[in-house]
C-alpha positions in Angstrom: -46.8 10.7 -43.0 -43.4 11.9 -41.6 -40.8 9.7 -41.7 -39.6 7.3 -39.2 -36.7 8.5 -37.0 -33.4 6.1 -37.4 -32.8 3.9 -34.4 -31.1 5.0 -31.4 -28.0 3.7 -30.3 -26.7 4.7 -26.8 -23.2 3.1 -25.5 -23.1 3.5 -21.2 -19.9 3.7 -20.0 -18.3 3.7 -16.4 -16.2 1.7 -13.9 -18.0 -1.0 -12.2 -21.1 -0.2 -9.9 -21.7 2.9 -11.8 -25.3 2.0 -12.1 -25.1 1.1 -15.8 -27.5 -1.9 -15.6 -29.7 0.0 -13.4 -30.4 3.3 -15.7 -31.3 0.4 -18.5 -33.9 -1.2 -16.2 -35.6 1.8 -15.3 -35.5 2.5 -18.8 -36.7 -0.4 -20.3 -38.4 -2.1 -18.0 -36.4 -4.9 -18.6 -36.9 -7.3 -15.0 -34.1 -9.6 -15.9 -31.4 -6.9 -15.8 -28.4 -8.6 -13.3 -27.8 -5.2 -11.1 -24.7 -5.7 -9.2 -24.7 -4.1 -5.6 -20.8 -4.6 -5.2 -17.6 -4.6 -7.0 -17.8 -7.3 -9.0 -18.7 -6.9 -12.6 -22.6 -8.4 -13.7 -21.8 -7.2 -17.0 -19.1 -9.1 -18.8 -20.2 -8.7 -22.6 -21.7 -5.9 -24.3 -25.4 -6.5 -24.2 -28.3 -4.5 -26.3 -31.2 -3.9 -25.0 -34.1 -2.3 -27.0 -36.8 -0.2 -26.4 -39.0 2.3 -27.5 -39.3 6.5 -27.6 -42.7 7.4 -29.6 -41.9 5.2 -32.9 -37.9 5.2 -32.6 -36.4 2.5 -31.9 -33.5 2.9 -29.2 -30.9 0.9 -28.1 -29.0 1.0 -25.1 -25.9 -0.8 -25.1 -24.5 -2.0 -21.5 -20.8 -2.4 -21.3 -18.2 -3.9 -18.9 -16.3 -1.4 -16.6 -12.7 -1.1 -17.6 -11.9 -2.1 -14.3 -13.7 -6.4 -14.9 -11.9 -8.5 -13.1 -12.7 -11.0 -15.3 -11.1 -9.4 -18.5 -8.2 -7.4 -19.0 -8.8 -3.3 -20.6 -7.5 -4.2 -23.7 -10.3 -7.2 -24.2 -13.1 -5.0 -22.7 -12.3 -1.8 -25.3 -11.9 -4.8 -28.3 -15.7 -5.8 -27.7 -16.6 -2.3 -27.3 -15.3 -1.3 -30.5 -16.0 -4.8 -32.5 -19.9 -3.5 -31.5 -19.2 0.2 -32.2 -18.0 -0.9 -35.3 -20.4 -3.5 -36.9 -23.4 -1.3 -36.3 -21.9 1.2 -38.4 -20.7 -1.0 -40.6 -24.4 -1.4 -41.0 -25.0 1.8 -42.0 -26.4 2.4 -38.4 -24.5 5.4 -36.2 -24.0 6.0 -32.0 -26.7 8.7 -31.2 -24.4 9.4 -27.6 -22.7 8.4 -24.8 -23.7 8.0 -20.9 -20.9 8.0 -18.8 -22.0 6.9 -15.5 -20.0 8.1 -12.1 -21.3 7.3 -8.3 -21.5 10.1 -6.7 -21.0 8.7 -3.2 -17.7 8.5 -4.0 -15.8 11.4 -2.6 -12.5 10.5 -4.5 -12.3 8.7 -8.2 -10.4 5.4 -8.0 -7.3 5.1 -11.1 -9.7 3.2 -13.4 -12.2 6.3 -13.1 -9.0 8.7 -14.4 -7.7 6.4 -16.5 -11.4 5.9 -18.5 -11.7 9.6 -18.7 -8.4 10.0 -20.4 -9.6 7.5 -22.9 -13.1 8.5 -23.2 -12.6 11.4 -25.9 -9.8 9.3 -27.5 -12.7 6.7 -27.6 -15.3 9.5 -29.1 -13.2 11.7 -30.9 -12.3 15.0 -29.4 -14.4 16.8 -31.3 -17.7 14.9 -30.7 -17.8 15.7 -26.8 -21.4 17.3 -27.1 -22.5 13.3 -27.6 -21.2 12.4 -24.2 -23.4 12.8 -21.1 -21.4 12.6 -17.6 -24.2 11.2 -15.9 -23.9 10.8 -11.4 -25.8 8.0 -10.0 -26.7 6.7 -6.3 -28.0 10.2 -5.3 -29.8 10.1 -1.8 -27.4 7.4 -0.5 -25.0 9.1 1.6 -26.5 10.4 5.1 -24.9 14.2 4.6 -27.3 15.6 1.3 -24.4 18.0 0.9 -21.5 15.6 0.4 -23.2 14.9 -3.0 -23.4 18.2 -3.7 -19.5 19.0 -3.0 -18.3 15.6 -4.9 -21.1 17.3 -7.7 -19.2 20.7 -7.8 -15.8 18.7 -7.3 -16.1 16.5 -10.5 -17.4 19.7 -12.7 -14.7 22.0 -11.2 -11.5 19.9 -11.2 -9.5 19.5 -14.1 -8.5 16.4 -13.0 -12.0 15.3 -13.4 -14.7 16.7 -15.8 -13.7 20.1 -16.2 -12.3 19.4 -19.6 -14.7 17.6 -21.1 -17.6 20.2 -19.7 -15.2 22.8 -21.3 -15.2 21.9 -24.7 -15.9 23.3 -27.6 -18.6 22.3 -28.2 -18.7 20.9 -24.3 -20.1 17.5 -23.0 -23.2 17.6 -20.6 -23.9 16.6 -17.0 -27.1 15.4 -15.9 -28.2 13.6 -12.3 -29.8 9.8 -12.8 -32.0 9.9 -10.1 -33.0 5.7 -10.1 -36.8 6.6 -12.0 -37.8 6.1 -15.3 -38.0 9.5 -15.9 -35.0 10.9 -15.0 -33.2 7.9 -17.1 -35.2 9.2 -20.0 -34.9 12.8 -19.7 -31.0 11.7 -20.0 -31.9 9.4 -23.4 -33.8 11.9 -24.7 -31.1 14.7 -25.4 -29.1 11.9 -27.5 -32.5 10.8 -29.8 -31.8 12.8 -32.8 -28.3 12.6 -32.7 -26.2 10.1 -35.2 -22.3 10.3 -35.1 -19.6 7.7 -35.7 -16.9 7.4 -33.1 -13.2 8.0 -33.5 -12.2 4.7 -32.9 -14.2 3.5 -35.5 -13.1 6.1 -38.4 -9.6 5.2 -37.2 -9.7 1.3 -37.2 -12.7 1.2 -40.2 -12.4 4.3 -42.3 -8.4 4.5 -41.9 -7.4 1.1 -41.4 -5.9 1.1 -38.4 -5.4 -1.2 -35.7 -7.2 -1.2 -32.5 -3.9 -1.1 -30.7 -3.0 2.0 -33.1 -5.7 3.8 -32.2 -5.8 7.2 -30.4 -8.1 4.9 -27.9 -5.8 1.7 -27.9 -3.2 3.8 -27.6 -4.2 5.6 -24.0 -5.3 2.5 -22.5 -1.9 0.4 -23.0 -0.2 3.4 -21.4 -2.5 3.8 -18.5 -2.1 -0.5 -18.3 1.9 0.0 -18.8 1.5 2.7 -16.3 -0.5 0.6 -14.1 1.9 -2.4 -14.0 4.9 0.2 -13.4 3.0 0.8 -10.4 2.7 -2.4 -9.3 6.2 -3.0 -10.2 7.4 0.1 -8.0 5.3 -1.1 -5.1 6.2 -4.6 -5.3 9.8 -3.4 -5.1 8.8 -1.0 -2.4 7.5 -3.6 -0.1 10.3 -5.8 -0.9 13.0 -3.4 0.4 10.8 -2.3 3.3 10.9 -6.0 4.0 14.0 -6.4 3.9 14.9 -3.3 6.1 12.2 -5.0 8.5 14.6 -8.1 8.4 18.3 -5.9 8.8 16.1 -4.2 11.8 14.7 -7.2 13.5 18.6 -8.8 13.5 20.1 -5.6 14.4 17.7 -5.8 17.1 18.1 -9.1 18.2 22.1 -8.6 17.7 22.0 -6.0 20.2 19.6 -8.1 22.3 22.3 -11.1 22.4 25.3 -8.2 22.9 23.1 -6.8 26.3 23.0 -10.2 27.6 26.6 -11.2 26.5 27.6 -7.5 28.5 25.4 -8.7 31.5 26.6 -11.9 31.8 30.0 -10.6 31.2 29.3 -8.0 34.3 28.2 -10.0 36.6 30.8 -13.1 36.1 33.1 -10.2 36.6 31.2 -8.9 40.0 31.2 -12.6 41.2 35.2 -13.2 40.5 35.6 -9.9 42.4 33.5 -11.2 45.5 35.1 -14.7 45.3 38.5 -13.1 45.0 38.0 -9.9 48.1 36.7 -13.1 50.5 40.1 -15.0 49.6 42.1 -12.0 50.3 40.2 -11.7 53.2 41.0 -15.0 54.4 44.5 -14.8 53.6 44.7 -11.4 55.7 43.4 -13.5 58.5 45.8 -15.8 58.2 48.4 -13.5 57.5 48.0 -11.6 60.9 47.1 -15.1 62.4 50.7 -16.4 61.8 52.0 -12.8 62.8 50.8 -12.5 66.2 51.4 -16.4 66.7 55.1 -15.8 65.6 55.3 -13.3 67.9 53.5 -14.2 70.6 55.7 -17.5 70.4 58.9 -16.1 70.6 58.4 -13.5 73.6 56.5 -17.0 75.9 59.8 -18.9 74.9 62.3 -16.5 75.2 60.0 -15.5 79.1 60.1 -19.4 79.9 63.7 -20.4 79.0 65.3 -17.2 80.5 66.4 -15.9 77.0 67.7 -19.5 75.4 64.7 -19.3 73.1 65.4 -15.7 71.7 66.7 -17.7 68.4 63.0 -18.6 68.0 62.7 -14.6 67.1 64.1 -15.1 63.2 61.3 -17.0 62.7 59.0 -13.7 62.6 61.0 -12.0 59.9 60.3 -15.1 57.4 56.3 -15.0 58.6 56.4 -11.6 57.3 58.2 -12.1 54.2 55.8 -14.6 53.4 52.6 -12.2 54.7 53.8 -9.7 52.2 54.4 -12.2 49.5 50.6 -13.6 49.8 49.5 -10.1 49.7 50.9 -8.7 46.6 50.1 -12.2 45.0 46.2 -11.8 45.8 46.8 -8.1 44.3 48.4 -9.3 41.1 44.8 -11.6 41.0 42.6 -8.9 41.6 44.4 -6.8 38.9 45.0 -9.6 36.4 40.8 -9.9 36.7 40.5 -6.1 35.9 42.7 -6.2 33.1 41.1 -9.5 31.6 37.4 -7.7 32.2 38.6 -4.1 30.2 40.0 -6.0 27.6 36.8 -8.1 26.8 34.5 -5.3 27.4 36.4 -3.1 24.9 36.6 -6.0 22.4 32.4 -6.5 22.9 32.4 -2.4 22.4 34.3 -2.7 19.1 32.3 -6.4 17.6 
């Protein structure tokens, strides 16, 4: 009788709405499986599930994404790794690892880059062939061929799986295509596999901390580098909003000074009308007392023969004062002009 094969132990991996939860049911058969159809998290412990290939037991081990927003990075890698570890402190090893990816999604959000930074930190660089970069959700997008381009996209860029695809040996990619049988033509590649992961020779075997770890190590960068981020944006928005506020009173500055200039303009226009109908008047009256002066002394002088010439001196004083009134309402008029440049300069300079 051949002997039985070890148990199984598969750890899925991938941001939130990867489809984790669903390759598991499809699986296992499992009914109770919480699938989440959004971004919030359904898984927020590790949870085993078991089931069966032939007479080997396997295990598939659901995970929280590194993007929970119930749970910071750091907590989420500690329960991965307190599992990792206690199974093979048991004597038991990992047999892979599924890294699930949507492949609806035509650009990877940070968490996606920052989990595949830490993923062979997490497995050990030199373990990639037990890591599967498994895309999910095919069929859902209307255009066929936009899968396919995000397909060729993730296993051409080396921003995205190109490195891990290129190792030596390389990682594999296989399509989860939501059936039982394509989730276990995925398990099956892993069954006769046993490894331990790097963070657990590092944190078991070596006695480092998780926080030490090449694994601990990437993700408090990526979360320093994350809250730098923030930082640099919350500073961003805060300058911007403070140019907004220098803006909107420099606006309503010059708003105040066009209204100041018009009001300005046209008290000026109005003291030029007011003042052009008072020359006007006094040029009426001027001539007035002109002609009456004269006209006066020639009827007198007619009537009394001459004995009223005398009344003739009187037109030399109506002029004087004709001229005086005149210059006086020019004196005005320039006075106004002079008191209108001077505050329109003055406004031009505030």
């Amino acid at each position: 009788m051949a002997a039985r094969l070890p148990p199984a132990y598969l750890l899925l991996l991938g941001v939130t709405g990867a489809g984790k939860s669903t390759l598991i049911q499809k699986a296992t058969s499992i009914e109770d499986i919480v699938i989440g159809e959004d971004m919030d998290s359904c898984t927020t412990d590790v949870a085993e599930y078991r089931t069966m290939f032939e007479d080997q037991d396997v295990y598939l081990i659901d995970t929280p994404g590194f993007d929970d927003g119930t749970r910071s990075d750091i907590e989420v890698l500690k329960n991965i790794a307190s599992y990792v570890n206690g199974i093979c402190a048991e004597g038991k090893r990992l047999s892979g690892v599924l890294y699930l990816h949507d492949i609806t999604l035509g650009r990877m959000r940070g968490s996606g880059f920052q989990n595949l930074e830490m993923l062979p930190r997490l497995v050990g660089q030199d373990k990639l062939r037990f890591i599967t970069l498994v895309t999910t959700h095919w069929g859902r997008l209307a255009d066929p061929s936009q899968e396919e381009r995000n397909e060729a996209q993730l296993a051409t860029n080396d921003r995205y799986w190109k490195p891990l695809l290129s190792g030596h040996p390389p990682a594999q990619m296989h399509r989860f295509l939501n059936t039982a049988d394509s989730a276990w033509e995925i398990i099956r590649t892993h069954l006769d596999h046993h490894f331990m992961p790097a963070v657990t020779e590092q944190t078991v075997i070596q006695g480092l901390s998780l926080e030490r770890s090449d694994a601990g190590i990437t993700l408090q960068r990526n979360v320093d580098q994350h809250l730098a981020e923030q930082l640099a944006a919350a500073e961003a928005q805060g300058v911007q909003a403070q140019a907004e506020v220098a803006a909107a009173k420099e606006e309503a500055r010059i708003a105040l000074a066009e209204k100041a200039n018009a009001d300005r303009d046209a008290k000026y226009v109005h003291a030029c009308r007011a003042l052009r109908e008072k020359r006007e008047k006094n040029r009426f009256v001027r001539w007035t007392l002109r002609v009456g002066a004269l006209a006066g002394s020639i009827a007198a002088t007619a009537v009394t023969g001459g004995a009223a010439a005398v009344a003739l001196l009187f037109i030399p004083a109506t002029e004087s004062w004709a001229q005086s009134n005149a210059k006086k309402d020019q004196k005005q008029q320039e006075l106004l002009d002079a008191q209108y440049h001077d505050v329109k300069m003055a406004s031009m300079h505030a």
